[in-house]
C-alpha positions in Angstrom: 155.9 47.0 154.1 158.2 46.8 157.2 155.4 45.9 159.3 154.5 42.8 157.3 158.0 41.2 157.0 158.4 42.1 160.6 155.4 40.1 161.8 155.7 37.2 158.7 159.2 36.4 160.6 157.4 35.9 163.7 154.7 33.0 162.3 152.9 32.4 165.5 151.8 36.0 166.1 150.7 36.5 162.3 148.5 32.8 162.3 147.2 32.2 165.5 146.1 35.6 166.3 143.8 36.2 163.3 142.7 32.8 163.4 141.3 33.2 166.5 139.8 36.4 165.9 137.9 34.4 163.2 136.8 32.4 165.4 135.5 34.3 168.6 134.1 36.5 165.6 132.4 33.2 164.0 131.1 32.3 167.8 129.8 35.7 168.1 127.5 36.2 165.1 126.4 32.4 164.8 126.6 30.6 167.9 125.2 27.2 167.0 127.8 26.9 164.4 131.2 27.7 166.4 133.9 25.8 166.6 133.9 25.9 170.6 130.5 25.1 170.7 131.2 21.7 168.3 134.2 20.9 170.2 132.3 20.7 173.7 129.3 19.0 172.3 131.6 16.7 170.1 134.3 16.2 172.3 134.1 17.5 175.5 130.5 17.0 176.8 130.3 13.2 175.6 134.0 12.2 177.5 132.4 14.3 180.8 136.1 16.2 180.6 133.9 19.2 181.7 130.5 19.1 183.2 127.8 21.6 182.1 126.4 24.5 184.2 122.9 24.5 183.1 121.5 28.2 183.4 118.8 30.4 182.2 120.2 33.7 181.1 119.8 36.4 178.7 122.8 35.1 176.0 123.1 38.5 174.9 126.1 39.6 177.6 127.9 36.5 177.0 127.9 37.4 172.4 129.0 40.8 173.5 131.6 39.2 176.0 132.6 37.3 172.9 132.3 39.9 169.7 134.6 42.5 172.2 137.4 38.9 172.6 137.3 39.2 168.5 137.7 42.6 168.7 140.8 42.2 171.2 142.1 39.6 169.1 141.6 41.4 165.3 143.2 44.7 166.9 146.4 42.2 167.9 146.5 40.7 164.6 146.5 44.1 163.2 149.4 45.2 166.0 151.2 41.7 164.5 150.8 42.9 160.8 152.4 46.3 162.0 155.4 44.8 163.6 153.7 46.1 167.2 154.7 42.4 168.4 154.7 43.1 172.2 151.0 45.2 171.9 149.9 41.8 169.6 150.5 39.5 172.7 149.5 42.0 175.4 146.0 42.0 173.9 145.8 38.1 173.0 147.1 37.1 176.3 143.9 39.5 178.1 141.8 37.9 176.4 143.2 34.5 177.2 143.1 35.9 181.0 139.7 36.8 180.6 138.3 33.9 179.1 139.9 31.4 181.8 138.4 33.8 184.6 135.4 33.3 182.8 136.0 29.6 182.7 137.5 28.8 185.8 135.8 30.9 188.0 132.7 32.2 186.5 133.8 36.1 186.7 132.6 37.5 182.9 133.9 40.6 182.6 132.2 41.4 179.4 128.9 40.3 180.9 130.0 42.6 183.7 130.7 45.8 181.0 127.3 44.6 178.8 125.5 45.1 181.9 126.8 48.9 183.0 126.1 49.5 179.3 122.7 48.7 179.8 122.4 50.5 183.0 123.6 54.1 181.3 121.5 53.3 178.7 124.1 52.7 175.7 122.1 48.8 175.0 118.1 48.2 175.5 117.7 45.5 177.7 116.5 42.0 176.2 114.3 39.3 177.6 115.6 35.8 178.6 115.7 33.5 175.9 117.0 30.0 176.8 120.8 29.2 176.1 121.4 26.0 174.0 123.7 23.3 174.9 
């Protein structure tokens, strides 16, 4: 019980870090309907804020890059719910610092882990299918 009055009196931590774990989460398992994916088609794309890098590539690494950011971000809302406040941010704030190296400079680190996977053998590896957007 300690654990949820603990992170209720910090608001931030117990609603933004399961919201977003809903929504990397949402992204992962059905990316045509994600709420990034409508906000840079909607918003982003038409007002040429950011310009698109067009590439053909499996989208497989980049779900996995995604589902493990959910991950990340449900284990923090679970550290929040606890009362683990600092171990809440320390894992939100990776995956914020992987997602902008991602962004910013095109470094994917859970593309990068998705393909040593594959190379041990832990996933099969998939055929190109053409990324939408």
């Amino acid at each position: 019980m300690r654990g949820w009055v603990i992170a209720l009196s910090v608001p931030l931590a117990a609603i933004a870090l399961p919201l977003l774990a809903a929504m990397l989460l949402g992204s992962a398992l059905s990316p045509a309907t994600s709420l990034p994916r409508a906000l840079y088609v909607g918003v982003l794309k038409p007002r040429r804020l950011v310009r698109p890098r067009v590439r053909m590539e499996d989208p497989a690494p980049h779900r996995f890059a995604q589902l493990v950011g959910g991950i990340f971000l449900v284990a923090a809302s679970a550290a929040a719910v606890l009362g683990h406040i600092t171990v809440a941010w320390s894992l939100g704030w990776i995956v914020i610092g992987l997602a902008f190296l991602n962004f910013a400079f095109d470094i994917c680190v859970g593309c990068i882990v998705y393909a040593q996977l594959v190379r041990v053998g832990l996933f099969p590896i998939t055929g190109r299918s053409p990324v939408a957007g």
